[in-house]
C-alpha positions in Angstrom: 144.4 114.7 46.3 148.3 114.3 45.6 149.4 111.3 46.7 152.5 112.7 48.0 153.4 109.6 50.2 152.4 106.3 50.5 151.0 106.7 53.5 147.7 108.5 54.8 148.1 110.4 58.4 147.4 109.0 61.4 144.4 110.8 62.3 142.5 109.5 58.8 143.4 106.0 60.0 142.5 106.3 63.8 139.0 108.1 62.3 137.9 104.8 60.3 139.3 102.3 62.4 137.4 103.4 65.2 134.3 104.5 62.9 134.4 101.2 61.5 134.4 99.3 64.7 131.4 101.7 66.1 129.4 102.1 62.7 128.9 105.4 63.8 131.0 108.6 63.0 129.3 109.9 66.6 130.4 107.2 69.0 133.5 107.4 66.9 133.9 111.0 67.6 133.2 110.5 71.8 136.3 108.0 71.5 138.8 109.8 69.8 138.1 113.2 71.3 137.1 115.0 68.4 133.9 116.4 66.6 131.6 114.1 64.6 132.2 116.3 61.6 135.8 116.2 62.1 135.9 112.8 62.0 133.8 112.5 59.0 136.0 114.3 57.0 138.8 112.4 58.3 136.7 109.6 56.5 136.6 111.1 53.4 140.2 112.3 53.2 141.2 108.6 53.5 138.3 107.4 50.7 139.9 110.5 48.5 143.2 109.3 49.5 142.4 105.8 48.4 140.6 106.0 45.8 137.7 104.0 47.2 135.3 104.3 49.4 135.2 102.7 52.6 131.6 103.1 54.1 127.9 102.8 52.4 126.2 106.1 54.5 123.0 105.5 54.8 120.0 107.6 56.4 121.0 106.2 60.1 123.5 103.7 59.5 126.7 103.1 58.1 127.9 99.8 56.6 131.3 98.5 55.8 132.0 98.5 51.8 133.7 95.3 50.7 137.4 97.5 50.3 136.6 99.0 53.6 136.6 95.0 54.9 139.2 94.3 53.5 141.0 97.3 54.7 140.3 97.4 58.1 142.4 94.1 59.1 145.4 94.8 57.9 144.8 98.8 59.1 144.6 97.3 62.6 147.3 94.7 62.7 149.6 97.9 61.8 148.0 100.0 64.7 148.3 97.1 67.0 152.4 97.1 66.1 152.5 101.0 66.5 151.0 100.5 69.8 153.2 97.3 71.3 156.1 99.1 69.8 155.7 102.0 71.7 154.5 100.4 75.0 158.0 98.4 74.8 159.9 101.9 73.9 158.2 103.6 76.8 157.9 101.0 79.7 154.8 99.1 81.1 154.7 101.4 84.1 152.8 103.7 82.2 150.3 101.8 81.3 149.0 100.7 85.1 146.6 103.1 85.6 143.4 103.4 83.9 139.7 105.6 83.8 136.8 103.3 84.3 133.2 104.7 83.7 131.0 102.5 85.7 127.4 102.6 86.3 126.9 103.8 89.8 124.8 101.0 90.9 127.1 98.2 90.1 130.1 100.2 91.0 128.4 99.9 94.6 126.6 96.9 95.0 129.0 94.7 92.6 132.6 96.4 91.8 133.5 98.0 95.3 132.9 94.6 97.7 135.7 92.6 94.8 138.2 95.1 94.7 139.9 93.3 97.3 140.6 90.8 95.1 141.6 93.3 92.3 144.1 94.9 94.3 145.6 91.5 95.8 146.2 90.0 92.5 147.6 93.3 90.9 148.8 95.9 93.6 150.2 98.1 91.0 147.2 99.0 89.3 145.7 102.6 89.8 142.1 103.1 88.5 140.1 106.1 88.2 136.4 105.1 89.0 134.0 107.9 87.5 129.8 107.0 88.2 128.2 109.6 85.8 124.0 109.1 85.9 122.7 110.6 83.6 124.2 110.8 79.7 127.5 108.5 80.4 127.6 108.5 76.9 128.8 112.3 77.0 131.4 111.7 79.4 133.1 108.1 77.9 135.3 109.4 75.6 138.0 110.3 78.8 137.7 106.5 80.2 139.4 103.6 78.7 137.3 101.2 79.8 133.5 101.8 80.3 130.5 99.8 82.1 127.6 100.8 81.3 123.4 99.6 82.0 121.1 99.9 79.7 118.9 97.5 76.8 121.2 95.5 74.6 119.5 97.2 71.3 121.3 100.8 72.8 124.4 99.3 72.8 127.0 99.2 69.8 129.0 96.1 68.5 131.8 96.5 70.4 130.0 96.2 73.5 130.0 92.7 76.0 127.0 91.9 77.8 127.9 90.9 81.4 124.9 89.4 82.9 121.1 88.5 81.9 119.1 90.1 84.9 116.2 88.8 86.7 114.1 91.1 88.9 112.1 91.5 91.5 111.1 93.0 94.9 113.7 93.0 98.4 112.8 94.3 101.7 114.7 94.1 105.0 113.8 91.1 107.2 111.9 93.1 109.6 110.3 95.5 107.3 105.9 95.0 108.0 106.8 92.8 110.9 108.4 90.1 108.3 104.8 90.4 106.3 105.6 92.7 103.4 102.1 93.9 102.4 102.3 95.1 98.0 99.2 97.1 98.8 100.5 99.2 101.7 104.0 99.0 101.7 106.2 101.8 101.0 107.3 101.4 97.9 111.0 102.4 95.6 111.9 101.9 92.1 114.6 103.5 90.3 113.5 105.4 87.6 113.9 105.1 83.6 114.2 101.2 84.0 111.5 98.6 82.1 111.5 96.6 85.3 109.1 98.1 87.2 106.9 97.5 90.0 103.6 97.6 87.1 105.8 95.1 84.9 106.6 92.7 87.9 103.1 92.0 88.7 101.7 92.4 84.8 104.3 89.2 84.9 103.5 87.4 88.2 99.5 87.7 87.3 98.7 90.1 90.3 96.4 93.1 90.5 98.6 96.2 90.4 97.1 99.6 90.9 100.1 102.0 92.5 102.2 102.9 90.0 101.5 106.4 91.1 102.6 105.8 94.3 105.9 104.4 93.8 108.6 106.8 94.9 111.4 106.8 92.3 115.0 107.3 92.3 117.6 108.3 89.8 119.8 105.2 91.0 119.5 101.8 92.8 122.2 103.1 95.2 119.4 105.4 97.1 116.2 102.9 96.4 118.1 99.5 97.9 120.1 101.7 100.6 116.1 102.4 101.8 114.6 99.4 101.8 118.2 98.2 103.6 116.8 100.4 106.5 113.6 99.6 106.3 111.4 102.6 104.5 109.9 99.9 102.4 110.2 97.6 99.2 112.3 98.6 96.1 112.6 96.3 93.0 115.8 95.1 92.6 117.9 92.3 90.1 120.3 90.1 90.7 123.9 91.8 90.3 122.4 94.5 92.8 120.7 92.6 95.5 122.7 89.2 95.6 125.5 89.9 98.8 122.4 91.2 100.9 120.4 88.7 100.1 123.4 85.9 100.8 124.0 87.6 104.1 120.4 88.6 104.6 120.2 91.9 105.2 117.6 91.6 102.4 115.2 88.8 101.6 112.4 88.8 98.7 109.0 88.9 100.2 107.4 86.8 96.9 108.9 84.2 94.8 108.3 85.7 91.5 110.9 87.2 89.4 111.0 88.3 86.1 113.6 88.7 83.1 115.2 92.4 83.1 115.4 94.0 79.6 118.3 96.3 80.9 121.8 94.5 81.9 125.4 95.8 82.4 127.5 95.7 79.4 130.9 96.2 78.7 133.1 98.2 76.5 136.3 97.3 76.7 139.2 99.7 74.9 140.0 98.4 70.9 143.0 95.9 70.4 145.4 98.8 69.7 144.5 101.0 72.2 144.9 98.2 75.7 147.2 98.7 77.8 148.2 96.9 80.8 146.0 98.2 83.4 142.8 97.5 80.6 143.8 93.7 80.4 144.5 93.2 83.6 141.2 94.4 84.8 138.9 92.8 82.2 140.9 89.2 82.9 140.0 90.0 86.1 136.4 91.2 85.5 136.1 88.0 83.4 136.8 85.6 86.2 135.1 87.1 89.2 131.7 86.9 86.8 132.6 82.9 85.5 133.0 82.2 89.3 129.9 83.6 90.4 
């Protein structure tokens, strides 16, 4: 094309920063709001634009070319300016509230019981919790910050894992008269996970012959919330289950537990793009998991 100006619009640059950080014109896409073939093009305008291209495409990948790495630093340090620049012009107030997509589980079991602690450091902070089940990858692209569960090889380079899960089973204290039974018990899983009630005994050596009998659920919220009052055992890990088995509302009936594939992981908002609410929760996030 003509270079007319110097400098490429906005939108190009946004497309393959945020393509570049993903390696993935679709997760790119979710981000910015826009379709994956939009953004694709965007990509190309900038290459045409440039001269050069930025990206190797290959059948289900995309990798950096050596211009693209050396473009992409100095392409961010400029957005990082544009964005501190205009955060000073338009005041820190609007950056205190913030969309979190959490996982529902942990924005239960983990998030809610903390918030306390949240709210008492930063009392002007205003977050919007969404708790989507199913396909949170459809809905991520509205929240700045996202927590999400799932097996590391799902998740993208940008992501931070949070935890390495163990698992095993939880019951209430007087559940089977305090003698949980694993071949008569009731028992709850929730559903789609590796660590189920088959895995947990492949691992602890013990016959296991039920799996058709487990009753599933789409979340831990409903599986742990029965077995709190007493309808049986459910598998649980250890982000979940830990406060009820501190204050021992639940206890685990065997010893055994095993390593979870699946663990929480975060995806925080890119350099340009934080805000104040964003780094004031993830400072926070960071400490509450270093102190336990």
């Amino acid at each position: 094309m003509a270079k007319s100006s110097s400098l490429p619009p906005l939108t190009w640059l946004r497309a393959f920063e945020a393509t570049a950080r993903h390696l993935s014109f679709t997760r790119a896409a979710a981000e910015l709001n826009l379709t994956q073939s939009a953004v694709s093009q965007h990509v190309r305008s900038l290459e045409a634009f440039l001269g050069r291209d930025l990206f190797v495409r290959k059948t289900r990948a995309l990798e950096l070319t050596e211009d693209g790495s050396n473009y992409l630093p100095s392409l961010r340090d400029a957005l990082d300016l544009i964005a501190a620049s205009t955060q000073a012009f338009t005041g820190s107030d609007r950056g205190s509230s913030m969309t979190l997509q959490c996982n529902m589980a942990y924005s239960v079991f983990w998030l809610a019981p903390r918030l306390h602690r949240l709210y008492a450091r930063h009392p002007w902070l205003v977050l919007n919790i969404v708790t989507p089940i199913w396909d949170p990858e459809r809905h991520a692209a509205s929240a700045a910050m996202e927590i999400r569960f799932g097996r590391p090889e799902d998740m993208d380079a940008t992501a931070i894992r949070l935890s390495d899960e163990m698992f095993y089973p939880v019951c209430a204290p007087g559940f089977q008269a305090g003698r949980a039974d694993l071949e008569t018990a009731t028992l709850f899983d929730c559903a789609g996970i590796t660590g189920t009630w088959a895995t947990w005994a492949k691992s602890a050596g013990v016959p296991f012959a039920r799996q058709s009998e487990v009753n599933l659920t789409s979340t831990y919220v409903i599986s742990i919330n029965a077995a709190l009052h007493g309808a049986g055992m459910t598998m649980a890990h250890g982000s979940l289950a830990q406060a009820f088995l501190r204050d021992g509302s639940l206890i685990r009936p065997y010893g055994h537990e095993a390593p979870l594939t699946e663990s929480y992981f975060l995806f925080p908002p890119s350099s340009h793009a934080q805000t104040p609410a964003s780094r004031a929760f993830q400072d926070w996030l960071s400490e509450e998991l270093q102190t336990g």
